[in-house]
PDB file of N, CA, C, O and CB in Angstrom:
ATOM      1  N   UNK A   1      13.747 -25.554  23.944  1.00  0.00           N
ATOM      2  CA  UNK A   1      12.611 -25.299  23.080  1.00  0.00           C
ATOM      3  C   UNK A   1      12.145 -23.849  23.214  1.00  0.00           C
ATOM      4  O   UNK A   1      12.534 -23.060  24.075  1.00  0.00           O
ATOM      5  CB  UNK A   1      11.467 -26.261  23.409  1.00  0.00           C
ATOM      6  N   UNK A   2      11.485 -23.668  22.492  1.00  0.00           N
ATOM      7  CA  UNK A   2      11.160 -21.978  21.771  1.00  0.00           C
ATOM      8  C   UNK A   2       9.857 -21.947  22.837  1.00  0.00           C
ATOM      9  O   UNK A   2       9.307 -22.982  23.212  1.00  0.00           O
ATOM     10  CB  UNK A   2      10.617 -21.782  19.509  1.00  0.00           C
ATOM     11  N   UNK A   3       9.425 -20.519  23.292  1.00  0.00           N
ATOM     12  CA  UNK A   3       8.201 -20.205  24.089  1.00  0.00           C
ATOM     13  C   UNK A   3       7.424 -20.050  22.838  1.00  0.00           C
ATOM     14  O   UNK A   3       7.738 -19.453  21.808  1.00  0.00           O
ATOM     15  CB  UNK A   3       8.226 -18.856  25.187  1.00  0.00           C
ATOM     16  N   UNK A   4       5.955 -20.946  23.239  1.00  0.00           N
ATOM     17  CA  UNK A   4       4.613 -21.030  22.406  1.00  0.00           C
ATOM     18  C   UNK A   4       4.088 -19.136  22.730  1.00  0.00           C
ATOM     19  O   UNK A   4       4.030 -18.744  23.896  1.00  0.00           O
ATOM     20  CB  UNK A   4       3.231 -22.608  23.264  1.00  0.00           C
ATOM     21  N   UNK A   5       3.823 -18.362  21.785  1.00  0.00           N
ATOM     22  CA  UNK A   5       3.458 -17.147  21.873  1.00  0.00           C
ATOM     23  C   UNK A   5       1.958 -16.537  23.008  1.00  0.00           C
ATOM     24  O   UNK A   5       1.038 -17.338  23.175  1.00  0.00           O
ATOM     25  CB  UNK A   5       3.289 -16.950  20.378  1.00  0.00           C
ATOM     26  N   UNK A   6       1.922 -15.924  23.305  1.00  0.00           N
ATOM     27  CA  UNK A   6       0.994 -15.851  24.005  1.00  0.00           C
ATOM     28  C   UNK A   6      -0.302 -15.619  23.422  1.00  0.00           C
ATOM     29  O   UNK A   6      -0.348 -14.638  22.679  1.00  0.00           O
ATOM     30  CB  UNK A   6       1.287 -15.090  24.789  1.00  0.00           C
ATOM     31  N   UNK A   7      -1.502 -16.357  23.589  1.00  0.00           N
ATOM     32  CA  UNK A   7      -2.853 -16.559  22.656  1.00  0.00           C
ATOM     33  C   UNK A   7      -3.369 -14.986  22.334  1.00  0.00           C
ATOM     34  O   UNK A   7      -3.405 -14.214  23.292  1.00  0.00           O
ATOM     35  CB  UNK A   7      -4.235 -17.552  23.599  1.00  0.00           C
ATOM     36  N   UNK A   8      -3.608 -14.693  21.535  1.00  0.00           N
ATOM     37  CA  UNK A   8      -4.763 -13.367  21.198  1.00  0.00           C
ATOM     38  C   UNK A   8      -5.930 -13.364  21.024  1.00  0.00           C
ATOM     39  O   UNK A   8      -6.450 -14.331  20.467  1.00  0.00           O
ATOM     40  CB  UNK A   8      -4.655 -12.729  20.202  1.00  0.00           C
ATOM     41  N   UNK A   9      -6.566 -12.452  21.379  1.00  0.00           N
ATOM     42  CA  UNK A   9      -7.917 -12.482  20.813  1.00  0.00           C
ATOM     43  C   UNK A   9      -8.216 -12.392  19.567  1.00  0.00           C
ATOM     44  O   UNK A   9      -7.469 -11.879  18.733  1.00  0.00           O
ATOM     45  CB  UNK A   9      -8.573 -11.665  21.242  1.00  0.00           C
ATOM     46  N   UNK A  10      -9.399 -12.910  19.309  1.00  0.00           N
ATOM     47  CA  UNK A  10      -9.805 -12.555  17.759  1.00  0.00           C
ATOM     48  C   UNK A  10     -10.310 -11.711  17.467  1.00  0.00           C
ATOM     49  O   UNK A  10     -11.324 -11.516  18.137  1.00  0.00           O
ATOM     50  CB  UNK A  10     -10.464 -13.196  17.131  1.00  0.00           C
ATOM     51  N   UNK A  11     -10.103 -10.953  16.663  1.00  0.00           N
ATOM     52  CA  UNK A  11     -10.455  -9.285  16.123  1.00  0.00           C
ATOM     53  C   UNK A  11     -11.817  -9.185  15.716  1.00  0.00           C
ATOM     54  O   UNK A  11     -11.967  -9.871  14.705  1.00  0.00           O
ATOM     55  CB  UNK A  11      -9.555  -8.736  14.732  1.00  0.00           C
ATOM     56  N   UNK A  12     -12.703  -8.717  16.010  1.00  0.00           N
ATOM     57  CA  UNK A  12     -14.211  -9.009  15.569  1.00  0.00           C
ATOM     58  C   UNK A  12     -14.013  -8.287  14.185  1.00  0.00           C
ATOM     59  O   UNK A  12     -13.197  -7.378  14.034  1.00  0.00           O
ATOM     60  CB  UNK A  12     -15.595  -8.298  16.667  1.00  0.00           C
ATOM     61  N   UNK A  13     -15.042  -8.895  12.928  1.00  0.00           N
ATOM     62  CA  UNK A  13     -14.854  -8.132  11.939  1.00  0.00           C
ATOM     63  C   UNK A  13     -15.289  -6.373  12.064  1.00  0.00           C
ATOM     64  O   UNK A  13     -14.794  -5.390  11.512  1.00  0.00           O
ATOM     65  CB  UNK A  13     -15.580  -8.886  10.924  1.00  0.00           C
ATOM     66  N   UNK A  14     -16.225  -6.486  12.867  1.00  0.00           N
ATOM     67  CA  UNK A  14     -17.152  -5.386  12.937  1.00  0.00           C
ATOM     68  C   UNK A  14     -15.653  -3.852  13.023  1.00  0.00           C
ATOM     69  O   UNK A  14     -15.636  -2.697  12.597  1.00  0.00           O
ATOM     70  CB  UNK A  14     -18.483  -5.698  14.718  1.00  0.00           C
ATOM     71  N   UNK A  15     -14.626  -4.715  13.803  1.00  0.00           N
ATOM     72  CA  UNK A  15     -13.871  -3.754  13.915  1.00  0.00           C
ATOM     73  C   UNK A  15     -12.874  -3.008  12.868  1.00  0.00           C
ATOM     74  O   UNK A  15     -12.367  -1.887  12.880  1.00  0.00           O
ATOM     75  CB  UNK A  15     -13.345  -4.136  14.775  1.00  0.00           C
ATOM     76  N   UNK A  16     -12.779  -4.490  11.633  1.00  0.00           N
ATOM     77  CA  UNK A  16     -12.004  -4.260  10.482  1.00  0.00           C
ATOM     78  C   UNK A  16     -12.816  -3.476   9.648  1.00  0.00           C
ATOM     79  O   UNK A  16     -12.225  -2.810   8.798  1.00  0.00           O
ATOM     80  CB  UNK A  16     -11.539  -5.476   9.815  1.00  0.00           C
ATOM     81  N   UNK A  17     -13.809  -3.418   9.692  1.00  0.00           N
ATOM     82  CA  UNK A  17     -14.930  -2.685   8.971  1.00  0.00           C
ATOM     83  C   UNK A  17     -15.336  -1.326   9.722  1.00  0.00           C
ATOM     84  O   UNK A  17     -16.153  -0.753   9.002  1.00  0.00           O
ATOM     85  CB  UNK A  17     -16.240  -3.665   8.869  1.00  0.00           C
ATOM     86  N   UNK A  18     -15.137  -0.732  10.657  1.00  0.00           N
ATOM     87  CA  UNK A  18     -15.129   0.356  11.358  1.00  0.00           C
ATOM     88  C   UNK A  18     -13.781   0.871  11.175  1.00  0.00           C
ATOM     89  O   UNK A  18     -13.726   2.099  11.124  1.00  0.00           O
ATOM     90  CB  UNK A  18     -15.527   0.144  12.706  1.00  0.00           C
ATOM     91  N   UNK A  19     -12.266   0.010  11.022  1.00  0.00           N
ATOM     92  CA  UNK A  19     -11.187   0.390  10.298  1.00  0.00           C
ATOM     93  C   UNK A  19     -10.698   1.199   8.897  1.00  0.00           C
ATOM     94  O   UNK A  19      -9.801   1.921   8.462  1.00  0.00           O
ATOM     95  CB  UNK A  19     -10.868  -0.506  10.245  1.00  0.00           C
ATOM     96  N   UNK A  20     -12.258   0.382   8.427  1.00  0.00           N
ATOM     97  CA  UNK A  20     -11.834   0.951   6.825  1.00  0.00           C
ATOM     98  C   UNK A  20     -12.666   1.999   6.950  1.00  0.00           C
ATOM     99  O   UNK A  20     -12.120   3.043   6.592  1.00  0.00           O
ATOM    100  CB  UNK A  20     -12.164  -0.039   5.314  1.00  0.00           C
ATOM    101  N   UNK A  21     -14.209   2.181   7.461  1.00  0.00           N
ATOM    102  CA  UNK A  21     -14.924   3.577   7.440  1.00  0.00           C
ATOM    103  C   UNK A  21     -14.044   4.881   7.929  1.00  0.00           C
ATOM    104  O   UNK A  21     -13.738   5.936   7.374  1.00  0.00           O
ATOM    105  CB  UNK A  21     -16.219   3.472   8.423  1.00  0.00           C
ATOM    106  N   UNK A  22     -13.811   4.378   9.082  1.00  0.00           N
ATOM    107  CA  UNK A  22     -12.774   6.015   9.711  1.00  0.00           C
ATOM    108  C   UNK A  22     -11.460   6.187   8.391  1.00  0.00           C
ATOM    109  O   UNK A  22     -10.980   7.290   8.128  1.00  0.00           O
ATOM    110  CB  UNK A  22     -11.574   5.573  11.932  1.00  0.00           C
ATOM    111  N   UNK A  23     -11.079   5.052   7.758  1.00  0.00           N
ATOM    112  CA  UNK A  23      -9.827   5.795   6.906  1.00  0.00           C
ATOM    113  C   UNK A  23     -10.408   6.238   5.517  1.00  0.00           C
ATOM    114  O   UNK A  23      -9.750   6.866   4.687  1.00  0.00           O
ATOM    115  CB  UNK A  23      -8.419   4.675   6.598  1.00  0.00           C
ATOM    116  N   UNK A  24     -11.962   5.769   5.323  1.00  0.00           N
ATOM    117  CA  UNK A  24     -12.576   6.040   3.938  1.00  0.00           C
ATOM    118  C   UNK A  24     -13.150   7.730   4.548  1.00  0.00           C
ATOM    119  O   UNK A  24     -13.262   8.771   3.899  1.00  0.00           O
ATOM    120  CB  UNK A  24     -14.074   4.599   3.336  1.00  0.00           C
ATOM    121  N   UNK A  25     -13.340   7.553   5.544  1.00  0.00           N
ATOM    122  CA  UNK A  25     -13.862   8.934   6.043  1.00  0.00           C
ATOM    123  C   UNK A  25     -12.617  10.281   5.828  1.00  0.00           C
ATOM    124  O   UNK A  25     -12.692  11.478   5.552  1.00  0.00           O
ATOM    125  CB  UNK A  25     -14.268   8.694   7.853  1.00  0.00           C
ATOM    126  N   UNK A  26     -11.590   9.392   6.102  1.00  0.00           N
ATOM    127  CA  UNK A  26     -10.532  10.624   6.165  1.00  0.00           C
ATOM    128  C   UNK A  26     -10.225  10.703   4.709  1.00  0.00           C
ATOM    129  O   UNK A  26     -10.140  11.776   4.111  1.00  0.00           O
ATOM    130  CB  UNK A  26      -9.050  10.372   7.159  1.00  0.00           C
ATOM    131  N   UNK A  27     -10.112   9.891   4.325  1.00  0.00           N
ATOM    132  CA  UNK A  27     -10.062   9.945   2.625  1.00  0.00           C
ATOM    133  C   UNK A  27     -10.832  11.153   1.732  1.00  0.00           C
ATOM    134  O   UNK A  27     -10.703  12.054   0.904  1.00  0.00           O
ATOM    135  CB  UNK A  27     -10.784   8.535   2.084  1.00  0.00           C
ATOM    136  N   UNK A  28     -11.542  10.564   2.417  1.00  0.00           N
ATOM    137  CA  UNK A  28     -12.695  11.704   1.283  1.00  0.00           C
ATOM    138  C   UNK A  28     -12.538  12.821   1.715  1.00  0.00           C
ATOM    139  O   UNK A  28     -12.545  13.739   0.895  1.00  0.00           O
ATOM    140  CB  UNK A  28     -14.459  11.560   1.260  1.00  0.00           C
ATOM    141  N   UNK A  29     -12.334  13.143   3.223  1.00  0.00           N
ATOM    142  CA  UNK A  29     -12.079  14.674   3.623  1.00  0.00           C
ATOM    143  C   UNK A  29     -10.998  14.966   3.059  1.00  0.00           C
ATOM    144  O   UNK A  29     -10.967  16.175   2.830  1.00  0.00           O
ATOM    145  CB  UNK A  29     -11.947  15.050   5.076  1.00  0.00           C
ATOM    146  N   UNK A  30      -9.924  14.337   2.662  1.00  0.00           N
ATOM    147  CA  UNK A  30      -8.168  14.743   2.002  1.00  0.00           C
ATOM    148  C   UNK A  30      -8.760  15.470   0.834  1.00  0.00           C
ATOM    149  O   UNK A  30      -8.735  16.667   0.546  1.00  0.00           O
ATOM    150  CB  UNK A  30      -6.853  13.156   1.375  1.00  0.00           C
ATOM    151  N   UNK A  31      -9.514  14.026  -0.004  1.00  0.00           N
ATOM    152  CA  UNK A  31      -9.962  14.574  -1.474  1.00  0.00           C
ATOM    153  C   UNK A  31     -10.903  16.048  -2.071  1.00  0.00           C
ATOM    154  O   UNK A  31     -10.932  16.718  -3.103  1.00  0.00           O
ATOM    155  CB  UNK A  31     -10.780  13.436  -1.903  1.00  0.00           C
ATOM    156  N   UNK A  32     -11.711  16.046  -0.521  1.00  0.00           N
ATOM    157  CA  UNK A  32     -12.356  17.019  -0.845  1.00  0.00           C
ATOM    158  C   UNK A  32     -11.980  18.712  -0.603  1.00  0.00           C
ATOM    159  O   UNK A  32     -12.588  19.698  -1.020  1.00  0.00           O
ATOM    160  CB  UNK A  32     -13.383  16.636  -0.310  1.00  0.00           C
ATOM    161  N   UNK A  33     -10.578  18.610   0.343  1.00  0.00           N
ATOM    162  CA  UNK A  33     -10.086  19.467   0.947  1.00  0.00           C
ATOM    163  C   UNK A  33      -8.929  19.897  -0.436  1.00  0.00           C
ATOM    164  O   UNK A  33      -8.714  21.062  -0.773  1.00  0.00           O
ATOM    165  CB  UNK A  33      -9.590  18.918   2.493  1.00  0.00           C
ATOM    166  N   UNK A  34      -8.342  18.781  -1.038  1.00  0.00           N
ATOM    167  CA  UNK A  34      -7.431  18.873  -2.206  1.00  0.00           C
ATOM    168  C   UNK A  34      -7.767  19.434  -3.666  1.00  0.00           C
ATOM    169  O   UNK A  34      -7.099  20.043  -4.502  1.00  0.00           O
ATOM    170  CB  UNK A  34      -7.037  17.617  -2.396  1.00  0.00           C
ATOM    171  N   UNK A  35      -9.577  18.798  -3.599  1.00  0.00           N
ATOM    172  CA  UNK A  35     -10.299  19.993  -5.050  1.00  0.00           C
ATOM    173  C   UNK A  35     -10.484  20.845  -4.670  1.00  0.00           C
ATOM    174  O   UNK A  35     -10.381  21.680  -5.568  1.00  0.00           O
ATOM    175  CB  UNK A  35     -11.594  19.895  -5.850  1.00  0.00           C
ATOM    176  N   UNK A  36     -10.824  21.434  -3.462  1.00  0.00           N
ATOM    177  CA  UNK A  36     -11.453  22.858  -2.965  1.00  0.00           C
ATOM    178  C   UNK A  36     -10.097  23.758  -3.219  1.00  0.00           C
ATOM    179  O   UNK A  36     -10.250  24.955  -3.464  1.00  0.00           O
ATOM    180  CB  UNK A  36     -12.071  22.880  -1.091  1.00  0.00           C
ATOM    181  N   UNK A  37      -8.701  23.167  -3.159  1.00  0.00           N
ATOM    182  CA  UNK A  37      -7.503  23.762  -3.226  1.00  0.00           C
ATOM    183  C   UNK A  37      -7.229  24.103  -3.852  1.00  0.00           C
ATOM    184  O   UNK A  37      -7.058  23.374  -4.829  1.00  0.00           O
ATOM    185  CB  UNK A  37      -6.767  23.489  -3.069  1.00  0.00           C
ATOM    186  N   UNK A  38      -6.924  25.426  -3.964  1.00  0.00           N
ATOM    187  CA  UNK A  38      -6.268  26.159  -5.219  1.00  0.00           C
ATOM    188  C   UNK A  38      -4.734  25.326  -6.386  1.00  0.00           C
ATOM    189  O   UNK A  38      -4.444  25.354  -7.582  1.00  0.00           O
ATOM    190  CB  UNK A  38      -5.616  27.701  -4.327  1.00  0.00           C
ATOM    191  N   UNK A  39      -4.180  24.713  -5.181  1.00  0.00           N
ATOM    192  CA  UNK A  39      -2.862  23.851  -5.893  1.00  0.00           C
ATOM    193  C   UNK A  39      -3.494  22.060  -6.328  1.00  0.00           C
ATOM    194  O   UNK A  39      -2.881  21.019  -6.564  1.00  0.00           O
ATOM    195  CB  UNK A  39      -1.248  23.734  -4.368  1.00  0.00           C
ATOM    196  N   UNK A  40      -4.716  22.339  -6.284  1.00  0.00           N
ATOM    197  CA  UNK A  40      -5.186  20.556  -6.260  1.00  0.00           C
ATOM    198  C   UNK A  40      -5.498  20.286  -7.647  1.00  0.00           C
ATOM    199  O   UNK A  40      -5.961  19.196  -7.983  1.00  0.00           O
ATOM    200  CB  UNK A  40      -6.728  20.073  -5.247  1.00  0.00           C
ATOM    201  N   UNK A  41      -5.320  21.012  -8.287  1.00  0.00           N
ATOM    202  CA  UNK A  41      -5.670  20.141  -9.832  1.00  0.00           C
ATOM    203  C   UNK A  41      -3.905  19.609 -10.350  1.00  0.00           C
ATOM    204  O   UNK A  41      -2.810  20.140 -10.165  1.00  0.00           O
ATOM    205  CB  UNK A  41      -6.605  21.630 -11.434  1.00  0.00           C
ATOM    206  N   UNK A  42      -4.361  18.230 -11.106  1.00  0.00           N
ATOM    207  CA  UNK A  42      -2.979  17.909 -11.027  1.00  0.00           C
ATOM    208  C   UNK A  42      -2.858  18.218 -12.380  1.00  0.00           C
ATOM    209  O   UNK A  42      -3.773  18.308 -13.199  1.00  0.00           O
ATOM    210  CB  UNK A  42      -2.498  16.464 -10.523  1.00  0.00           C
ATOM    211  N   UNK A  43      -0.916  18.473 -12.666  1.00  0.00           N
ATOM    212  CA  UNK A  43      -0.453  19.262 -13.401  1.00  0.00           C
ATOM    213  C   UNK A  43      -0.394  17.941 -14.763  1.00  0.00           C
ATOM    214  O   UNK A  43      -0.044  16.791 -14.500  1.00  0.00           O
ATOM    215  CB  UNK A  43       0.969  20.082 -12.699  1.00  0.00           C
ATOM    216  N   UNK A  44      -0.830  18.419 -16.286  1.00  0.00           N
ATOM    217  CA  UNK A  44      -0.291  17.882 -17.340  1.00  0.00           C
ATOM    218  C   UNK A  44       1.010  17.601 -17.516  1.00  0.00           C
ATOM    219  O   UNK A  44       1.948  18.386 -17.651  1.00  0.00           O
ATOM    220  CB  UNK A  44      -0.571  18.472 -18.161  1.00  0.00           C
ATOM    221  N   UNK A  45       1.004  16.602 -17.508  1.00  0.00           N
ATOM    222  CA  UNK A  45       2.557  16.584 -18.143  1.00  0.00           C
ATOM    223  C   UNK A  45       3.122  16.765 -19.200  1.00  0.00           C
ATOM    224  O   UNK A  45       2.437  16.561 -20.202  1.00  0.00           O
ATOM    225  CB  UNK A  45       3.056  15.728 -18.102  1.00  0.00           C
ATOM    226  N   UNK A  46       4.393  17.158 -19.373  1.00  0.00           N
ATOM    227  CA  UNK A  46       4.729  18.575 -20.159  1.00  0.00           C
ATOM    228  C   UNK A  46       5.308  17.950 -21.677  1.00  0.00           C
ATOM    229  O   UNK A  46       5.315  18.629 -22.704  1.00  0.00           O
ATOM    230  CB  UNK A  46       6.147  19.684 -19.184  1.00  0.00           C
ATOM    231  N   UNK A  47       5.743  16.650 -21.604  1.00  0.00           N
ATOM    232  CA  UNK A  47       5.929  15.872 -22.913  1.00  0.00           C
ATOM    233  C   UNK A  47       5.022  15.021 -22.867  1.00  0.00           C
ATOM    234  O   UNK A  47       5.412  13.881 -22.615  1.00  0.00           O
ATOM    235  CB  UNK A  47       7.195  15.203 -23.178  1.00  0.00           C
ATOM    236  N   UNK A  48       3.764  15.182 -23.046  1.00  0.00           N
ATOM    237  CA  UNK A  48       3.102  13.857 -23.310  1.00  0.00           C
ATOM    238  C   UNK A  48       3.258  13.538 -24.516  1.00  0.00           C
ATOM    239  O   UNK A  48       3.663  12.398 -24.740  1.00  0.00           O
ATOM    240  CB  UNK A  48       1.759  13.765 -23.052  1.00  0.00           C
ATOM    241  N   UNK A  49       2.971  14.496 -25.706  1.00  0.00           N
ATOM    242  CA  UNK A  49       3.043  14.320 -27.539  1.00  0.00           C
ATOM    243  C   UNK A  49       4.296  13.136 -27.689  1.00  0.00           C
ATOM    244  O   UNK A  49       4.260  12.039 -28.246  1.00  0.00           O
ATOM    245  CB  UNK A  49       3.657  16.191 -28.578  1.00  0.00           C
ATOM    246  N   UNK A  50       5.609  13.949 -26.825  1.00  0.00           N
ATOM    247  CA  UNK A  50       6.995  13.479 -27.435  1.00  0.00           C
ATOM    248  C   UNK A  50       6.885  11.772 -26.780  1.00  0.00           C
ATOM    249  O   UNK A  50       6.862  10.759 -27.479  1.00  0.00           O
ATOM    250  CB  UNK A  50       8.629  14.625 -26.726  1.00  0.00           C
ATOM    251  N   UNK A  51       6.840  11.812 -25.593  1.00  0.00           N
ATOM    252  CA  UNK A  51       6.451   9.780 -25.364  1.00  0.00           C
ATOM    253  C   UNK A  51       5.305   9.036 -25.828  1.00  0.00           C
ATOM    254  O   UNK A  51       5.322   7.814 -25.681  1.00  0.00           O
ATOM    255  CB  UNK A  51       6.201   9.286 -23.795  1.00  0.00           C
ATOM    256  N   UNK A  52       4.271   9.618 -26.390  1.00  0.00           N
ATOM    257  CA  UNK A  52       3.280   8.760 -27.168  1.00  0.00           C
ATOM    258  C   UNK A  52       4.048   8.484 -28.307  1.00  0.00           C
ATOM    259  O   UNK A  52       3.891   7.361 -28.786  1.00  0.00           O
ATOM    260  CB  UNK A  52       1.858   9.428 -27.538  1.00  0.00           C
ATOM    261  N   UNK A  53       4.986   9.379 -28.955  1.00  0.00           N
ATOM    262  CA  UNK A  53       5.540   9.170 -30.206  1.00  0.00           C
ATOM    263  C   UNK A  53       6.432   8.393 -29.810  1.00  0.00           C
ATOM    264  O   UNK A  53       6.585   7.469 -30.609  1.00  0.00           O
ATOM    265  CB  UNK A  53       5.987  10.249 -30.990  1.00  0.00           C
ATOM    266  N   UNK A  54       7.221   8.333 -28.773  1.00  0.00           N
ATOM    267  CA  UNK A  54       8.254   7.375 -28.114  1.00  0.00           C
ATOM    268  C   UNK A  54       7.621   5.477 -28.089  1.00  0.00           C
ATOM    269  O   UNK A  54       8.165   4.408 -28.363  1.00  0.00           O
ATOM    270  CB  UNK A  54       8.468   8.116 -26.257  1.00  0.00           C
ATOM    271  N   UNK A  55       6.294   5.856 -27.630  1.00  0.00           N
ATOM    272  CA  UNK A  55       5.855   4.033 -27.875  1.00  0.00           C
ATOM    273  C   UNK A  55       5.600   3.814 -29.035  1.00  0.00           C
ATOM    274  O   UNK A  55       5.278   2.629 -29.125  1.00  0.00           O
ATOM    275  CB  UNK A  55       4.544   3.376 -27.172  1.00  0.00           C
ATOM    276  N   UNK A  56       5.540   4.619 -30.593  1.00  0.00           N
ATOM    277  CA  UNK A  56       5.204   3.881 -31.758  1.00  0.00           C
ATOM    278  C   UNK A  56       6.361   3.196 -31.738  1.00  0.00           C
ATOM    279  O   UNK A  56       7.342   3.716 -31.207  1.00  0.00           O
ATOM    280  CB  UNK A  56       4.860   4.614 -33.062  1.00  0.00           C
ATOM    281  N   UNK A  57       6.435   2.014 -32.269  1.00  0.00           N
ATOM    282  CA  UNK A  57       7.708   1.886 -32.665  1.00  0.00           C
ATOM    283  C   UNK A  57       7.756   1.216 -34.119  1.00  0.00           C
ATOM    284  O   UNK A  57       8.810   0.833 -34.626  1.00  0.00           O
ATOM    285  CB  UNK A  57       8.451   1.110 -31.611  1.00  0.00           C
ATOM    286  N   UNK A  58       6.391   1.107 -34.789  1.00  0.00           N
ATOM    287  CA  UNK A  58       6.444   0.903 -36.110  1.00  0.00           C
ATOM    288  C   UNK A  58       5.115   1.332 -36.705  1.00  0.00           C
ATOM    289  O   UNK A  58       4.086   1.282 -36.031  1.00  0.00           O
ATOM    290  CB  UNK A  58       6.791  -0.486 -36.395  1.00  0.00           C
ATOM    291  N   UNK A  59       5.131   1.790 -38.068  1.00  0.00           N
ATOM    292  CA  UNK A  59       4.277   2.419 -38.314  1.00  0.00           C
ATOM    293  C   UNK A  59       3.980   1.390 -39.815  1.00  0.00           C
ATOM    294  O   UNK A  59       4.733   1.162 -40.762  1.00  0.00           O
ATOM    295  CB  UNK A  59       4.651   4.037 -38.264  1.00  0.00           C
ATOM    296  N   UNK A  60       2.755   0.986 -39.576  1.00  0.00           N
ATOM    297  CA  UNK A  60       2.114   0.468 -41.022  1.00  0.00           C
ATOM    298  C   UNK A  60       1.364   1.036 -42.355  1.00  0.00           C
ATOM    299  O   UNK A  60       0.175   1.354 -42.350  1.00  0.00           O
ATOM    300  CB  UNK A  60       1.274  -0.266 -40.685  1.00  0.00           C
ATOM    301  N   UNK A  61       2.099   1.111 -43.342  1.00  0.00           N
ATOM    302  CA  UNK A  61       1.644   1.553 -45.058  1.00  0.00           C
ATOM    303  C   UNK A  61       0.538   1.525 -45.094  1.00  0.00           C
ATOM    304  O   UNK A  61      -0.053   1.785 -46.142  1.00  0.00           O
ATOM    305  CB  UNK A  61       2.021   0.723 -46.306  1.00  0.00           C
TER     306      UNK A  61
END
């Protein structure tokens, strides 16, 4: 027979929620470090006209 795993503790929420603040924290420092950036605005893309015309695919009278 297979070994029963060894018991864990239970994760307090308080900690899953102190999980998401420190990565929402770093988040926002990325975002705010990425507009302040000279290379952070994101680039248009360069055929948009030609694939909007690519999804008509029928045009009504």
């Amino acid at each position: 027979m297979a070994k029963r795993p060894t018991p864990k503790r239970r994760k307090p929420k308080s900690d899953g929620r102190r999980q998401h603040s420190v990565f929402m924290a770093w988040e926002i420092k990325r975002l705010v470090k990425l507009q302040n950036s000279p290379y952070g605005t994101p680039a248009e893309p360069k055929n948009k006209a030609d694939k909007a015309l690519e999804g008509i695919t029928r045009i009504k009278a």
